[in-house]
C-alpha positions in Angstrom: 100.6 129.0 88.6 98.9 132.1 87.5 96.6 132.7 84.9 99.0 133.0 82.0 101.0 129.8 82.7 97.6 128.4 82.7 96.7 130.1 79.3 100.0 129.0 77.6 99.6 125.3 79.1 96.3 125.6 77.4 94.8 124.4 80.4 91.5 125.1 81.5 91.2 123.9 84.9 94.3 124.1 88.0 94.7 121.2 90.7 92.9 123.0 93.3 94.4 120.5 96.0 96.9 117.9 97.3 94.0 115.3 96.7 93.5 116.0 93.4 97.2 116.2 93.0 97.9 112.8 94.0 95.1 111.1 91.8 96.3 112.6 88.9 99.8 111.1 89.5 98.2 108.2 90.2 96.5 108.3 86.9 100.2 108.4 85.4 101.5 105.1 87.3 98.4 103.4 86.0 99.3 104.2 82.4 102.5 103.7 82.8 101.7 100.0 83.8 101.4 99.3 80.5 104.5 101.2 79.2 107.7 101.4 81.4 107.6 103.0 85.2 108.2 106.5 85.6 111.3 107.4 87.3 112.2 110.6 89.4 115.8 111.4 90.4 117.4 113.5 92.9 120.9 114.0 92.3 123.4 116.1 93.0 121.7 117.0 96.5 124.4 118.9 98.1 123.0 122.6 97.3 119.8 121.5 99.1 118.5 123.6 102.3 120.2 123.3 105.6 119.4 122.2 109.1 120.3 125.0 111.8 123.3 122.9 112.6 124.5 123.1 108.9 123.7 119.4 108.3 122.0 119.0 104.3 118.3 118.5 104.8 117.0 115.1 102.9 113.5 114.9 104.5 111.9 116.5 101.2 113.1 113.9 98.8 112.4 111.0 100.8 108.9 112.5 101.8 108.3 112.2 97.7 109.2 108.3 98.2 107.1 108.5 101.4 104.0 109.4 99.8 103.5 107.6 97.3 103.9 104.6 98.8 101.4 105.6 101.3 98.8 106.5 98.8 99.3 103.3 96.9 101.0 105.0 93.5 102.1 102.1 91.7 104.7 102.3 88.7 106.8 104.9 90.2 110.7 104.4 90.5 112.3 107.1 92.7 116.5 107.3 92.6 118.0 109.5 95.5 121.7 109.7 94.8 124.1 110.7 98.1 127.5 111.3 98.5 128.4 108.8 101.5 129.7 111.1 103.5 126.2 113.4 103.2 124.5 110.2 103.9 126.8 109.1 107.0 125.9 112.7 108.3 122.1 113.4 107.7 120.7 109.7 107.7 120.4 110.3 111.5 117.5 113.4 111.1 115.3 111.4 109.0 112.2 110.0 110.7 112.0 106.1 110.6 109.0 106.2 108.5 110.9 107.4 105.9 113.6 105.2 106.2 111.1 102.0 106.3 110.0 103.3 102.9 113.6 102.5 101.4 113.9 99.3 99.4 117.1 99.2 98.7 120.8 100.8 99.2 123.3 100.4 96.3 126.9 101.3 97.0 128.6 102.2 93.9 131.7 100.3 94.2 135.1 101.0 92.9 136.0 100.4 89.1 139.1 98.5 87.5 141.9 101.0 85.5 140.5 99.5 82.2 136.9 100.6 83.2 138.5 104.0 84.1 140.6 104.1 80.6 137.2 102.8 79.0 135.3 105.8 80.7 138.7 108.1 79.8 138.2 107.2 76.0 134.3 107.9 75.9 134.9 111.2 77.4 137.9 112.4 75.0 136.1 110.9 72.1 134.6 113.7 70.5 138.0 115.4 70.5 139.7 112.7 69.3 136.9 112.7 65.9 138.0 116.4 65.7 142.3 115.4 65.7 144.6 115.2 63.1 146.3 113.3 62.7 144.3 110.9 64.9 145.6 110.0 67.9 147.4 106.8 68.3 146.0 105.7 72.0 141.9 105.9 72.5 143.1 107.9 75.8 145.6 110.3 74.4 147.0 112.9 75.8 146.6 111.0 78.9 148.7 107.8 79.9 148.2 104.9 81.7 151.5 105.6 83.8 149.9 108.3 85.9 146.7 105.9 86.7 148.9 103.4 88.4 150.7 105.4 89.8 147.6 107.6 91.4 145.7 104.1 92.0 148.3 101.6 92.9 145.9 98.4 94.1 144.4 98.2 90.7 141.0 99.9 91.4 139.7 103.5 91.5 136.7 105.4 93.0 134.6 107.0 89.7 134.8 110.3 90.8 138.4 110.7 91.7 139.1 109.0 88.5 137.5 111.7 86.6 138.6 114.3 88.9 142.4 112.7 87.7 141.4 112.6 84.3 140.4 116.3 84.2 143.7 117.5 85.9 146.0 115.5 83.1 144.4 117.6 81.0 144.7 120.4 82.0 148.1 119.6 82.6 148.7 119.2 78.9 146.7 122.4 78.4 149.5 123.9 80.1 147.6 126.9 81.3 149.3 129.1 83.7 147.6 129.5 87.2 148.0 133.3 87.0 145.2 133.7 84.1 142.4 132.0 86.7 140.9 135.2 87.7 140.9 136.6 84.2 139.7 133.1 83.0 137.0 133.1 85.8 135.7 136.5 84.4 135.5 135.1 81.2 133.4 131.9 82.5 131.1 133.6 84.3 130.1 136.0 81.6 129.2 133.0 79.2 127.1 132.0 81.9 125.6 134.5 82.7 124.5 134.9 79.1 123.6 131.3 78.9 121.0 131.8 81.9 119.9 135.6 80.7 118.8 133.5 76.9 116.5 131.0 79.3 114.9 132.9 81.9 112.9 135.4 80.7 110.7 136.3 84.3 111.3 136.2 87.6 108.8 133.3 88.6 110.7 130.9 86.3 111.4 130.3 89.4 109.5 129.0 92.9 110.0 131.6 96.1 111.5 128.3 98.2 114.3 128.5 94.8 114.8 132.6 95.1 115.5 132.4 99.1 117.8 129.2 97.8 119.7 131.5 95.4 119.9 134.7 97.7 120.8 133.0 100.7 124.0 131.0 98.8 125.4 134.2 97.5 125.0 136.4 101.1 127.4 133.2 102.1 130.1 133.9 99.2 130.1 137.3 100.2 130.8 136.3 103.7 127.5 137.7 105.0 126.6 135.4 108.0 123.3 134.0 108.5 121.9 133.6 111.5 118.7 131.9 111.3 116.6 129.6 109.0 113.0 129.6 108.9 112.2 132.8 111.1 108.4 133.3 109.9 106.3 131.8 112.6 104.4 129.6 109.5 104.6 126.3 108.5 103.8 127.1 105.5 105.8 130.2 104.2 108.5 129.8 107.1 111.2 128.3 104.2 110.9 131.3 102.1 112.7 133.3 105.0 116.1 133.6 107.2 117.7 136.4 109.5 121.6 137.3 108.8 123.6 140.8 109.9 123.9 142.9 107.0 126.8 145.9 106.5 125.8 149.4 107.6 122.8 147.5 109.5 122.1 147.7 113.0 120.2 144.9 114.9 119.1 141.5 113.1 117.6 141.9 109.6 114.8 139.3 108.1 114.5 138.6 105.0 111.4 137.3 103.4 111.0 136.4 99.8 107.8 135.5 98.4 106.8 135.8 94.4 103.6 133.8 94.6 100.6 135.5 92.5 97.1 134.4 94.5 96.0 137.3 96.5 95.0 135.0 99.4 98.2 132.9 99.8 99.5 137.1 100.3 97.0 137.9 102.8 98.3 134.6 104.8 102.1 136.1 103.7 101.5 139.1 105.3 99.8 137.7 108.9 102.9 135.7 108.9 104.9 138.7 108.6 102.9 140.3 111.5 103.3 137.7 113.5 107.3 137.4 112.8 107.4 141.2 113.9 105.1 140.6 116.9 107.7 137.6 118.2 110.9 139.7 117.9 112.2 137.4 114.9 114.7 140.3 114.2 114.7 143.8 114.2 113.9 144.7 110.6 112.2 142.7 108.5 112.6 143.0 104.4 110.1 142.0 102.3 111.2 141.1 98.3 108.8 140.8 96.3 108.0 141.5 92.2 104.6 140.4 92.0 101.9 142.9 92.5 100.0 143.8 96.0 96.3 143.4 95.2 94.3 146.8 95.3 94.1 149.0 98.5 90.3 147.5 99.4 92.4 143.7 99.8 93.1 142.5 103.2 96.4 141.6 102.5 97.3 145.2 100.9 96.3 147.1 104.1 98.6 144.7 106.0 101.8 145.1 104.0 101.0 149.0 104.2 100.3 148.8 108.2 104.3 146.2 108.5 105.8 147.5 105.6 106.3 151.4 106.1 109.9 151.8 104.7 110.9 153.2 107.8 111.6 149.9 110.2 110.6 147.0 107.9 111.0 147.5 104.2 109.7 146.0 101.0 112.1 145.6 97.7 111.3 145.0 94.0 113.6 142.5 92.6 114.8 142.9 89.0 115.3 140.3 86.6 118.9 141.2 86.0 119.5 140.2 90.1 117.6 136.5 89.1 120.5 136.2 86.6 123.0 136.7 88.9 121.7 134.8 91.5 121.0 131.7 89.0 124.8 132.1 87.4 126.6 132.1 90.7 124.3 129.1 92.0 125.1 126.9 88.7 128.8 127.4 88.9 128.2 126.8 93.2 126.7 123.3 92.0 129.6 122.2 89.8 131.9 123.7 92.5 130.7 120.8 95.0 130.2 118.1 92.3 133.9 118.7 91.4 132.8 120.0 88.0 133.8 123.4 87.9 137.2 124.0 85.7 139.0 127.7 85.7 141.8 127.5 83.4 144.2 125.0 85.2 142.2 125.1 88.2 139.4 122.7 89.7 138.5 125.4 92.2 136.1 124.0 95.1 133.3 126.3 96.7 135.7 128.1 99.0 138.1 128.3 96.6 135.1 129.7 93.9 134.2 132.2 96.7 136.8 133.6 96.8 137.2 134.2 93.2 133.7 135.4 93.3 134.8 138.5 95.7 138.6 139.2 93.9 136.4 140.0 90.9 133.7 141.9 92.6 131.4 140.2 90.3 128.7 140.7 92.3 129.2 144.4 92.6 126.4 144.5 89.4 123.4 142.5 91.3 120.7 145.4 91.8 119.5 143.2 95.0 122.3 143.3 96.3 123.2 146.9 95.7 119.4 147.3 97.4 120.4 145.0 100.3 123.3 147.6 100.7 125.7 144.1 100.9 127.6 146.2 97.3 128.4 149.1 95.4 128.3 149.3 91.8 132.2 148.9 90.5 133.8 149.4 86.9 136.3 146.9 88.0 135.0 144.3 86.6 132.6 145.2 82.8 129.3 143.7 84.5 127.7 141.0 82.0 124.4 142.4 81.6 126.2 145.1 78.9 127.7 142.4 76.7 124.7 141.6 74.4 124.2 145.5 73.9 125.8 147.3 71.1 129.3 147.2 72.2 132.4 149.5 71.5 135.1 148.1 69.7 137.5 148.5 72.3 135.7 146.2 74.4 136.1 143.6 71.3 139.9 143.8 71.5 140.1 143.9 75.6 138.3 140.0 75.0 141.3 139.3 72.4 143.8 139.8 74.4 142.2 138.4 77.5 141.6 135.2 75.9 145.1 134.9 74.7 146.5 136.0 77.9 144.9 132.6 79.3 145.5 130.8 76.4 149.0 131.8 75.6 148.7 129.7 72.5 145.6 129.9 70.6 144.4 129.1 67.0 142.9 132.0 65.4 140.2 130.1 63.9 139.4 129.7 67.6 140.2 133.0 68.7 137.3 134.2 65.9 134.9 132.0 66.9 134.9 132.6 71.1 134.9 136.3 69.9 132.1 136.3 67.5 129.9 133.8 70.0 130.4 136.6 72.7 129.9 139.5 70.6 127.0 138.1 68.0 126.3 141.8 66.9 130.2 142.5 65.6 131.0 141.7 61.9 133.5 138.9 61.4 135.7 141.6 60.1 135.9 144.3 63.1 137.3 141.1 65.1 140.1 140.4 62.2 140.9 143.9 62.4 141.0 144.0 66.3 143.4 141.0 65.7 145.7 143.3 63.2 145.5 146.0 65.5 146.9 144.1 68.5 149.5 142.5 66.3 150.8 145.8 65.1 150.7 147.0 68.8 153.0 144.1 69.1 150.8 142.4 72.3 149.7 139.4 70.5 152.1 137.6 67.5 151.2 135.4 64.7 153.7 132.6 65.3 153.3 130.8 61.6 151.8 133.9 59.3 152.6 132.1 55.8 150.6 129.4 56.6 146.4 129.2 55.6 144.2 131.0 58.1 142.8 128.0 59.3 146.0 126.6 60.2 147.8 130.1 61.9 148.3 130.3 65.6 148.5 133.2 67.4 150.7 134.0 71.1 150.9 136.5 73.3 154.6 138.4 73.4 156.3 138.6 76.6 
């Protein structure tokens, strides 16, 4: 942490070690003896870092386990939650001391159609509070029909039922499959703007995270990676990997590293050397926000002697690529958890990919532009303009994208997506963007003598 986390923490003193780290945490299992035990859990593992044969890496989390039951940390509860097939897969590279550390496996077993209609109800409740006139069955619109019919012997896997849960839905929703791209757009603005209001610097995140992030969205744009872990350091060896970029001859490293102390650069920096001297690759990139130290450091004259801009190359990330990075890696997560819903769709990560390149939504991402991997495009209005002053055009282009994926929408609704995505535009520029597109005859109020809370608005053929 650097000095002004420290300052804001209002701490006076940092950990200065792993020692000290693990008698603190050993002072919070002692108090927790006489409260509750303090539990850590690791879910939703499958955007973790890969072995070289592609395999999900689990040896971090169970290390956590690991240690503190070798250093005696009492109170401590930790929860590692695996898909079984992840678990069937990468059980195999985890060392037995590890695995002796495990006190117990719990296979979550498959759940009756009641507890599936019970778990239906809880999850459509806060519509159903919202309905009227109220619905007549605790799991309406759905129907107990299609459950026996997808789950014949009487039982059900939690996921799947969910995952059929979410599609009856949408089925009701009756949103047509040719809106997904336009729908996706849509989606990934409101995230983007979600993560732009909570990360306000760069090291909100850890360099190990960054490499994460960069490395996940190379692989949606089909860039392929070639090696892991190509800095000849235990240490910093994570924070790295080699791939073939476009317009790039030879093998190209790239090396992220954000971290503030000017020692931990110096060390950087002879890893860097060393990298080059061993023929890791042919170029190596350095990115890298945080400053360089002053020309009299050690580690400064090193990154001037490796990093010349002629064969090896250094990059200043901006903020703006962090958002990117952190949008497309949130929607990447619910993608593999089954969580991610475009319009009708339930896209997977292949399928999200995909959608990812159609709308060339990366094309914005100044790393990537720097990385020469894109090329800024007006094909798609790039997020990072939204919460600026907008023109009033741009108002009416949301209308009528929205509709187009709704076909039937409330205007009440309508108002309200539109003023949550343009905060800055008066309530009354969006009515009159509404007019505007009825009198162009593209959108339709289908009941106009009724209140304005109870009109509904389509799109005409």
């Amino acid at each position: 942490m650097d000095q002004e986390d420290i300052k804001s923490l209002g701490v006076n003193q940092v950990i200065d070690g792993e020692e000290a780290a693990k008698g603190i945490v050993g002072n919070f299992g002692r108090i927790a003896d006489a409260t509750q035990p303090i539990v850590l859990c690791f879910d939703q593992l499958d955007n973790g870092s890969r072995l070289p044969d592609g395999i999900l890496d689990l040896r971090p989390y169970f290390q956590v386990n690991t240690t503190l039951h070798n250093n005696h940390i009492k109170n401590f509860l930790v929860v590692i939650s695996v898909v079984s097939d992840i678990w069937r897969n990468s059980q195999k590279n985890l060392p037995q001391s590890d695995l002796s550390r495990l006190n117990e496996y719990v296979t979550l077993k498959d759940i009756t159609l009641e507890q599936v209609k019970a778990l239906w109800a809880i999850r459509l409740s806060p519509l159903h509070r919202q309905a009227k006139p109220k619905p007549l069955s605790p799991i309406e619109p759905l129907n107990e029909r299609a459950l026996q019919e997808r789950f014949p012997g009487g039982k059900a896997n939690l996921r799947n039922a969910l995952m059929l849960g979410r599609e009856l839905f949408l089925q009701y929703t009756k949103n047509p499959p040719k809106g997904t791209l336009v729908t996706f757009q849509l989606l990934w603005v409101k995230k983007f703007q979600e993560n732009k209001a909570k990360i306000d610097r760069i090291r909100n995140f850890s360099s190990l995270d960054l490499i994460a992030m960069l490395k996940q969205a190379l692989q949606a744009l089909q860039i392929k990676i070639i090696k892991d872990k190509i800095l000849p350091s235990k240490t910093y060896s994570n924070y790295s990997f080699s791939c073939k970029l476009p317009g790039r001859r030879g093998t190209i490293g790239i090396f992220w590293n954000e971290e503030p102390n000017m020692s931990s650069f110096y060390f950087t920096m002879k890893a860097c050397q060393r990298a080059i001297h061993q023929n890791c690759c042919d170029s190596l990139i350095l990115i890298r926000g945080e400053r360089l130290g002053s020309p009299k450091n050690k580690g400064y004259k090193l990154f001037e002697e490796i990093f010349d801009g002629i064969n090896h190359h250094h990059i200043i990330p901006q903020l703006d690529s962090v958002y990117y990075l952190r949008t497309y890696q949130t929607l990447a997560r619910d993608a593999n958890a089954g969580d991610l819903v475009v319009g009708s769709k339930i896209p997977n990560l292949r399928e999200l990919e995909e959608l990812m390149r159609q709308g060339n939504i990366f094309d914005g991402c100044p790393l990537l532009q720097d990385l020469g991997i894109v090329t800024p495009s007006n094909n798609f209005p790039q997020p990072e303009k939204v919460q600026l002053p907008l023109a009033e055009a741009e108002v009416k282009d949301f209308l009528l994208d929205l509709v187009k994926t709704q076909k039937f929408i409330a205007v009440k609704i309508l108002m309200e997506n539109c003023t949550q995505q343009f905060p800055k535009i008066p309530t009354s520029v969006v009515k009159q963007r509404i007019d505007e597109l009825c009198q162009a005859e593209l959108i339709s109020i289908i009941n106009p003598q009724a209140t304005w809370e109870e009109q509904l608005v389509c799109l005409v053929p």
